[in-house]
DOGUMI-894722 format. One record per residue: x, y, z of N, C-alpha, C in turn; residue in one letter. Coordinates in nm, 2 decimals. Layout:
N
X, Y, Z, X, Y, Z, X, Y, Z, A
...
END
This chain:
180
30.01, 20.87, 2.79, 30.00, 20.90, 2.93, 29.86, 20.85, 2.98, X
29.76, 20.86, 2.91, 29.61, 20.81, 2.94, 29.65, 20.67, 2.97, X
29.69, 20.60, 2.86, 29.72, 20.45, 2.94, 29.79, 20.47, 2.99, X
29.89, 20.48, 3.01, 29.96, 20.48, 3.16, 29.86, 20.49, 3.28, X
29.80, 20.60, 3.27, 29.69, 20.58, 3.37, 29.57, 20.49, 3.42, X
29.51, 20.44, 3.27, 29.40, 20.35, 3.26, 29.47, 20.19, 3.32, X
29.62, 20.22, 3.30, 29.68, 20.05, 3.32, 29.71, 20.04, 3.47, X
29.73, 20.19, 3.52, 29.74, 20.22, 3.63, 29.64, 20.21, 3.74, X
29.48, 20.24, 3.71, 29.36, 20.26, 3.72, 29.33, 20.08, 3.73, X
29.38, 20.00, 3.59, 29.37, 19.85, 3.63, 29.42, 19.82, 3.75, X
29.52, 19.82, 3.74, 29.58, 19.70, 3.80, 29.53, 19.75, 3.90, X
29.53, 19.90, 3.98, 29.49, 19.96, 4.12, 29.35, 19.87, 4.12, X
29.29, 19.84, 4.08, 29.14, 19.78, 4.02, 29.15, 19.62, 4.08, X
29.27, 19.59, 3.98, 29.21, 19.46, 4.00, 29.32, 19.41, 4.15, X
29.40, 19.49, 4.21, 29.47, 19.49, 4.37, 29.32, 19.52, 4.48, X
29.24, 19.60, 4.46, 29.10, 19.59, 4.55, 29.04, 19.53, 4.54, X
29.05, 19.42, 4.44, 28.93, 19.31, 4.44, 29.00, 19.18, 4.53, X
29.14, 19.11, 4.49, 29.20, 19.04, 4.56, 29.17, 19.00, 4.71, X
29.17, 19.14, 4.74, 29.13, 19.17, 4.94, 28.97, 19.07, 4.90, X
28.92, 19.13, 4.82, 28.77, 19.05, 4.83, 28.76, 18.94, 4.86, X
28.82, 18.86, 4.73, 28.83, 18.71, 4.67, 28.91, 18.65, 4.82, X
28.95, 18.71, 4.86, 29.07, 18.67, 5.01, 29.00, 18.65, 5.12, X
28.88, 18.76, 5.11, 28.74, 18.77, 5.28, 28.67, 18.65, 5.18, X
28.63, 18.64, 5.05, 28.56, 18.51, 5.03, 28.56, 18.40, 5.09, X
28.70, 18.31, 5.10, 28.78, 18.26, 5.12, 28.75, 18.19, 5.26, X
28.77, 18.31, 5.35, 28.76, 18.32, 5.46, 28.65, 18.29, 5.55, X
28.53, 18.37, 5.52, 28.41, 18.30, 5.51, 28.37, 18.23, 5.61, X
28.27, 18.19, 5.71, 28.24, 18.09, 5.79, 28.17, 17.99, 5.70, X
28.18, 17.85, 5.74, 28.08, 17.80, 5.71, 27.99, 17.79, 5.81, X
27.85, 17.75, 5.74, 27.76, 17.76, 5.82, 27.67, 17.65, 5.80, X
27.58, 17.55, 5.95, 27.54, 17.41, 5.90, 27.39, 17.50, 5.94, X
27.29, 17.43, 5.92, 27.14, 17.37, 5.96, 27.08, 17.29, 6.00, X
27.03, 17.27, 6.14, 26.98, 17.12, 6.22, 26.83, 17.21, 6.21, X
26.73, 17.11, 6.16, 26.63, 17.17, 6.22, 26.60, 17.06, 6.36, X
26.53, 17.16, 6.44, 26.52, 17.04, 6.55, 26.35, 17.05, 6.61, X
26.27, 17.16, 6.52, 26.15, 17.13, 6.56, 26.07, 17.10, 6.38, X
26.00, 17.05, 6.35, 25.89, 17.07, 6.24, 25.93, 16.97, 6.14, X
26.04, 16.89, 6.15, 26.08, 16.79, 6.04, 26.00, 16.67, 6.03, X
25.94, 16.63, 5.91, 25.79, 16.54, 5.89, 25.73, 16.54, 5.96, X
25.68, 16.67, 6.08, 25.54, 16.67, 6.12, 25.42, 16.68, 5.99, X
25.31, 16.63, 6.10, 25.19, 16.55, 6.01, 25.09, 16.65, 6.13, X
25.05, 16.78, 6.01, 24.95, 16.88, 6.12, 24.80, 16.85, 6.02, X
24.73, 16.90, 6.14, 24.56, 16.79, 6.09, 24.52, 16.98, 6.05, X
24.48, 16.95, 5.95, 24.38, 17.08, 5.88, 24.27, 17.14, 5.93, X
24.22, 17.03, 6.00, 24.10, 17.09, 6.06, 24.08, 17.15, 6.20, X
24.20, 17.10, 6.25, 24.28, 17.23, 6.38, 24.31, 17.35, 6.37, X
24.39, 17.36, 6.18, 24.42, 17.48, 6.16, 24.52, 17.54, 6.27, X
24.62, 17.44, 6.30, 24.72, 17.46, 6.36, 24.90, 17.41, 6.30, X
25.01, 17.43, 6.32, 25.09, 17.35, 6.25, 25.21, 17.38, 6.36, X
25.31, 17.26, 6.34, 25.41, 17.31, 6.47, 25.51, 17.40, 6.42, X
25.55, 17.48, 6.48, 25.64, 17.59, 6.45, 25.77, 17.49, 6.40, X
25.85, 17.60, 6.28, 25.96, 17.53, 6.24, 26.05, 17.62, 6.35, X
26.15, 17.51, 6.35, 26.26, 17.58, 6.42, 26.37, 17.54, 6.40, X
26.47, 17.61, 6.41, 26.64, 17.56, 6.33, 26.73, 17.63, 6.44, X
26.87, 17.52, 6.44, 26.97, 17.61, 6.50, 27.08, 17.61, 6.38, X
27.14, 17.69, 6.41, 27.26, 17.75, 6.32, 27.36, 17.74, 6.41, X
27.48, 17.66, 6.32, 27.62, 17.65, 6.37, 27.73, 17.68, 6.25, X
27.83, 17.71, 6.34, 27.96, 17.76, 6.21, 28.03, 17.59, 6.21, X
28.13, 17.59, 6.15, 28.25, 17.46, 6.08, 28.26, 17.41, 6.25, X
28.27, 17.51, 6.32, 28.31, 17.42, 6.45, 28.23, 17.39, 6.57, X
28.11, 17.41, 6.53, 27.97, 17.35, 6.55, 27.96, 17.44, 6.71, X
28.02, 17.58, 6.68, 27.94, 17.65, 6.78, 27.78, 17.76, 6.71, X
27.74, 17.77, 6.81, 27.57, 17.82, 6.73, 27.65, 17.98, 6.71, X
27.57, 18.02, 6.63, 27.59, 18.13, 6.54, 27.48, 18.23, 6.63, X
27.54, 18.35, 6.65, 27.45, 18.45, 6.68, 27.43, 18.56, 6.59, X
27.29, 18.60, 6.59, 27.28, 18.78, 6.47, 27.22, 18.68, 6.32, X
27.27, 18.56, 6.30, 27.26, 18.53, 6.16, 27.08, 18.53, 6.13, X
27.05, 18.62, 6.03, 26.93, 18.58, 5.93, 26.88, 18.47, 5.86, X
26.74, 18.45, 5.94, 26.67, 18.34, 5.93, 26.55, 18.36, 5.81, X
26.53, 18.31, 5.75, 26.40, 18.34, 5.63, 26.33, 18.24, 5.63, X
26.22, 18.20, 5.71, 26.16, 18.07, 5.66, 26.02, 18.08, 5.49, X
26.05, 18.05, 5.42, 25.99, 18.02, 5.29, 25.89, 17.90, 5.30, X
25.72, 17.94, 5.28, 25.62, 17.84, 5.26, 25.58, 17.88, 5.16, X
25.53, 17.75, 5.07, 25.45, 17.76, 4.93, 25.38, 17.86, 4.90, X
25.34, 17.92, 4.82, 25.22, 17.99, 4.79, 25.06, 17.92, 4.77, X
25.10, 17.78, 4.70, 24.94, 17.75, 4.66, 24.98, 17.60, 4.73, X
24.90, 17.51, 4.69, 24.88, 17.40, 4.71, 24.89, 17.37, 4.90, X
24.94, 17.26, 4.90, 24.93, 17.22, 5.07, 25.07, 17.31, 5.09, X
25.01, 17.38, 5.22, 25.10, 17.48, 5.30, 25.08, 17.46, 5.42, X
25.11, 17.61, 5.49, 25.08, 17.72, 5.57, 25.07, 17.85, 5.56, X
25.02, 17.95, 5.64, 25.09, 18.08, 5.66, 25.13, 18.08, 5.81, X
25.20, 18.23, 5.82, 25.24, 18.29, 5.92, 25.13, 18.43, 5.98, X
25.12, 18.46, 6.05, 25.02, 18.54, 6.13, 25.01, 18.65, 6.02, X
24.93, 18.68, 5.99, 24.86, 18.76, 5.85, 24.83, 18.74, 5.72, X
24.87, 18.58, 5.71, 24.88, 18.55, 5.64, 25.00, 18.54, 5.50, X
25.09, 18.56, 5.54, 25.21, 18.56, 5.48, 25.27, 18.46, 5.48, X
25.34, 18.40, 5.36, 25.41, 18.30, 5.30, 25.59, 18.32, 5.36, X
25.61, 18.45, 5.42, 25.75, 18.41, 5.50, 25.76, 18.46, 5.62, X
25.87, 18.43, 5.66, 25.88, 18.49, 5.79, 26.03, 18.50, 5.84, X
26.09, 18.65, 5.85, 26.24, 18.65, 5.88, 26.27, 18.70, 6.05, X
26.37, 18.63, 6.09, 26.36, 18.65, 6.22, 26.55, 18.63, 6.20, X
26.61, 18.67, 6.30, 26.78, 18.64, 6.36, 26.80, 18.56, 6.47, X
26.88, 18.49, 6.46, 26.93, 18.34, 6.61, 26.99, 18.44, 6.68, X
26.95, 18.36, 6.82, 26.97, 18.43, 6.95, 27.15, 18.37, 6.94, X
27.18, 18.38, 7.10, 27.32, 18.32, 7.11, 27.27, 18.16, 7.13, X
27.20, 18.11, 7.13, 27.22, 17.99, 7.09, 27.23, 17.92, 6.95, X
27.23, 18.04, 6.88, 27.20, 17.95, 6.74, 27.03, 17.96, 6.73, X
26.97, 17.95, 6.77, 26.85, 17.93, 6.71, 26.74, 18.02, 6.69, X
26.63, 17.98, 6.55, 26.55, 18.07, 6.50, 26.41, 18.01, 6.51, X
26.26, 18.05, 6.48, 26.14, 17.97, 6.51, 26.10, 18.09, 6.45, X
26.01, 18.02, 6.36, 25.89, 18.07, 6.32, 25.75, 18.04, 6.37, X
25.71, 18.15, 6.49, 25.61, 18.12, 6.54, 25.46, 18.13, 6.48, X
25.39, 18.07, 6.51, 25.20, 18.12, 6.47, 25.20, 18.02, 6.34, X
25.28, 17.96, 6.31, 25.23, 17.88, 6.18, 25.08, 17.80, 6.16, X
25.01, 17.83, 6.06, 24.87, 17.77, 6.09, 24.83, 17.70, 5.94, X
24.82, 17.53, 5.95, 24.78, 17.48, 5.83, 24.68, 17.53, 5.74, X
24.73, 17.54, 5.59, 24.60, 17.57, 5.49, 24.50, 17.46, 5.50, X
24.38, 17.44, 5.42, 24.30, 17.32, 5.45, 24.36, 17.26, 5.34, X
24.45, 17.25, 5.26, 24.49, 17.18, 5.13, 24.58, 17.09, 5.19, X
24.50, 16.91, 5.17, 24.61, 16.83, 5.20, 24.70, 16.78, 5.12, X
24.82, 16.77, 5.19, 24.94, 16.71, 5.12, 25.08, 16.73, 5.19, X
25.16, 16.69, 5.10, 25.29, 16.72, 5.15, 25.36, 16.88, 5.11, X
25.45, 16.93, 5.17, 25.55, 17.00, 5.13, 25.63, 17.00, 5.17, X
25.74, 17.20, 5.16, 25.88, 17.20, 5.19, 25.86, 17.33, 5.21, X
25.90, 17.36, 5.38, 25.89, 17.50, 5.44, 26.08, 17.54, 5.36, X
26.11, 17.61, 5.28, 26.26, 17.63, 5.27, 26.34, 17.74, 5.35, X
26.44, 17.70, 5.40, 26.50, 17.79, 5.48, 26.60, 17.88, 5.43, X
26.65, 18.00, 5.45, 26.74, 18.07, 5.45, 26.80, 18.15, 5.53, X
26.94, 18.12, 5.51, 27.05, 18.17, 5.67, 27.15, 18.23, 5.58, X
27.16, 18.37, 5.62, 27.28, 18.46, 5.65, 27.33, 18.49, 5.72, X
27.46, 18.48, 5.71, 27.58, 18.57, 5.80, 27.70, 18.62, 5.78, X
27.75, 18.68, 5.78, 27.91, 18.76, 5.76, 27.91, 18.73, 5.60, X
27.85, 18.76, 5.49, 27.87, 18.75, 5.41, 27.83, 18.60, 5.33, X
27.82, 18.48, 5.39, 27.78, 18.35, 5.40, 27.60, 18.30, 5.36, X
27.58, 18.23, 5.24, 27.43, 18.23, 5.26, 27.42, 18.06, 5.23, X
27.31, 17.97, 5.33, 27.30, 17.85, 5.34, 27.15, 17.85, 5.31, X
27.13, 17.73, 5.25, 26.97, 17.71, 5.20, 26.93, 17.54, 5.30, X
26.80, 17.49, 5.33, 26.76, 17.40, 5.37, 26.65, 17.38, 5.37, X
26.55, 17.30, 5.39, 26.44, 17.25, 5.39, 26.37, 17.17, 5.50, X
26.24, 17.23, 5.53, 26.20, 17.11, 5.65, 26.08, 17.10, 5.59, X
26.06, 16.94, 5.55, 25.94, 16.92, 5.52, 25.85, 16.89, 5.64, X
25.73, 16.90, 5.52, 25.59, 16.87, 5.63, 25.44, 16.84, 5.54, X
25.34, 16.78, 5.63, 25.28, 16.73, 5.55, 25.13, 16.84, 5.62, X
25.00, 16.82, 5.51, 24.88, 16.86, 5.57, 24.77, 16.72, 5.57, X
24.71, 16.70, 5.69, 24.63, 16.58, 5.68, 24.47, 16.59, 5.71, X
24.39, 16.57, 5.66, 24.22, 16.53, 5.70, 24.22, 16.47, 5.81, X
24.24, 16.50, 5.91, 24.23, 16.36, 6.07, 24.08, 16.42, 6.14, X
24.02, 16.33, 6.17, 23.88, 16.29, 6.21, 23.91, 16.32, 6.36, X
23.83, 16.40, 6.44, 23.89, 16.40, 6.60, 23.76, 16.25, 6.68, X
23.79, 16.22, 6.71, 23.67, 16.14, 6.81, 23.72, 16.18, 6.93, X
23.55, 16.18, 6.99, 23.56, 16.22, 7.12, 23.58, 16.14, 7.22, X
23.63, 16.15, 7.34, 23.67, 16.07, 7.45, 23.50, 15.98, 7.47, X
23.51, 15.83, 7.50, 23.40, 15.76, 7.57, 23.34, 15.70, 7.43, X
23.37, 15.76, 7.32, 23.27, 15.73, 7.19, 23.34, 15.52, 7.17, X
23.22, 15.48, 7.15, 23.29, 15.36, 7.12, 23.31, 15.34, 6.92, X
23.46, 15.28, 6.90, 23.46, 15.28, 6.75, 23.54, 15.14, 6.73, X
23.49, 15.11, 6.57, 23.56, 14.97, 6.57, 23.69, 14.99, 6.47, X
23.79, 14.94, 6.52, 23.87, 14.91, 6.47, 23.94, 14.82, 6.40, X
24.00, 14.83, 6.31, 24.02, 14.71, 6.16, 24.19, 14.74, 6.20, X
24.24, 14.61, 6.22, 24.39, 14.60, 6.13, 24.43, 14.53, 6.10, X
24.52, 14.51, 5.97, 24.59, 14.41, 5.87, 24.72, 14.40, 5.89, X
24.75, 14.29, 5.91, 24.86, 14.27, 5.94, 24.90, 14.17, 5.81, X
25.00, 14.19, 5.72, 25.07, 14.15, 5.60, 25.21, 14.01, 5.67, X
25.20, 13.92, 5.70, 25.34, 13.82, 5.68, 25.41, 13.82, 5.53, X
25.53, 13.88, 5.57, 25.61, 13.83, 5.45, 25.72, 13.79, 5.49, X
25.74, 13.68, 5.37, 25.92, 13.63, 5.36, 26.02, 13.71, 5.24, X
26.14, 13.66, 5.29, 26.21, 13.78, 5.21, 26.30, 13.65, 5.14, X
26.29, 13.64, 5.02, 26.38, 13.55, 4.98, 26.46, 13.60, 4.86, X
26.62, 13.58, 4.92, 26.70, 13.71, 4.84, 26.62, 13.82, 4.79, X
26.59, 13.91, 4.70, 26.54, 14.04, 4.68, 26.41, 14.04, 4.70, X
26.34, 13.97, 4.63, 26.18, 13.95, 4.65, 26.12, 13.90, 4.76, X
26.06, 13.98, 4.79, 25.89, 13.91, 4.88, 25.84, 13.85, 4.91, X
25.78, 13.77, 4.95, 25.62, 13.65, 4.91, 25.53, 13.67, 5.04, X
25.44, 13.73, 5.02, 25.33, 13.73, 5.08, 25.30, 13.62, 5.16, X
25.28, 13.53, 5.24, 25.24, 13.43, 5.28, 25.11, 13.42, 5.36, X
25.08, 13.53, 5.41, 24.94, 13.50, 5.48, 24.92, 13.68, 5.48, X
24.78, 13.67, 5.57, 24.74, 13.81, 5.63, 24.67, 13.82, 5.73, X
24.67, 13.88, 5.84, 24.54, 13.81, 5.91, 24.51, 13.95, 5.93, X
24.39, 13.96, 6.00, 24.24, 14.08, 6.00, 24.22, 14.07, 6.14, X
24.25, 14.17, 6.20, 24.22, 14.17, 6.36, 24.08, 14.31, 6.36, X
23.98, 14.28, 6.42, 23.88, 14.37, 6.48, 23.85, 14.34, 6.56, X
23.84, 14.49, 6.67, 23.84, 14.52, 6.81, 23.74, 14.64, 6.77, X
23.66, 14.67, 6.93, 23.58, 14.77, 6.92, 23.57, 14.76, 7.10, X
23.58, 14.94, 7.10, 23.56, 14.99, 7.23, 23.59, 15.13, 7.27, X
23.58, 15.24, 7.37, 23.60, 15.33, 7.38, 23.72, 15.38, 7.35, X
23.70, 15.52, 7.30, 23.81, 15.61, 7.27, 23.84, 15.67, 7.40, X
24.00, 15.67, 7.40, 24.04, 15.74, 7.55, 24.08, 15.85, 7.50, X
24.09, 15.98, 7.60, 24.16, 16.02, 7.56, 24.31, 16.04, 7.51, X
24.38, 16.13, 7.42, 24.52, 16.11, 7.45, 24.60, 16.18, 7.49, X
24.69, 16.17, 7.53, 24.81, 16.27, 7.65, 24.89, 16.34, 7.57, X
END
């Protein structure tokens, strides 16, 4: 009689999981566009960086509302943080679909990375990446006069390879304007 029961206890067991493996199934899918912070190039010595921002859409490319946003920055090397200094930042898409991580502000460590993202919803979890880089940029001030160098490389392309053919060296010098 115990098995009877225990077989009973199964199978009742393994009939409530089915329903699961069935809502599995069912599931949305879910995409990621980011549409703000993808290979931005933020200057270190601004100590500013542009906000990432993503929209979230299901299979039928309407935007997703309620779904959990996680954005993930490095710990060491070329980064950011978020306002306290924290390495993440979770927020939920509006009815548009979309999420932003605001206050992001470059470390002084240059280089490249990968802010990584994470999106929940109804059970559904999507991963993505927006990279970005950290740069040393020099500000000059409006009116300064500076000279400038550039190289310009000619090549021919003949079937796979290259050939260099010439180069020429252009120098110009005169005020910096400002820029818009």
């Amino acid at each position: 009689m115990a098995l009877a029961a225990v077989a009973g206890v199964q199978r009742f067991a393994a009939g409530a999981q089915e329903p699961q493996v069935q809502e599995k199934k069912n599931r949305p899918k879910l995409f990621i566009d980011i549409i703000q912070g993808q290979d931005v190039v933020n200057n270190v010595k601004q100590r500013v960086a542009r906000e990432p921002q993503v929209v979230v859409y299901d299979e039928n490319h309407n935007p997703v509302n309620g779904a959990e946003v996680t954005f993930l920055l490095p710990k060491n090397g070329a980064s950011a943080r978020f306002p306290g200094g924290h390495t993440s930042y979770t927020t939920t898409t509006g009815a548009n679909g979309q999420a932003t991580a605001p206050g992001l502000q470059a470390n002084n460590v240059v280089g490249s990375y990968k802010i990584n993202v994470v999106v929940s919803s109804q059970g559904t979890t999507v991963t993505g990446t927006i990279p970005m880089a950290n740069v040393l940029a020099v500000t000059v001030a409006a009116g300064t006069s500076v000279l400038t160098t550039t190289i310009i490389t000619l090549t021919t392309v003949a079937g796979v390879a290259g050939v260099t053919v010439g180069t020429i060296l252009a120098t110009t010098s005169g005020p910096v304007s400002p820029s818009k």
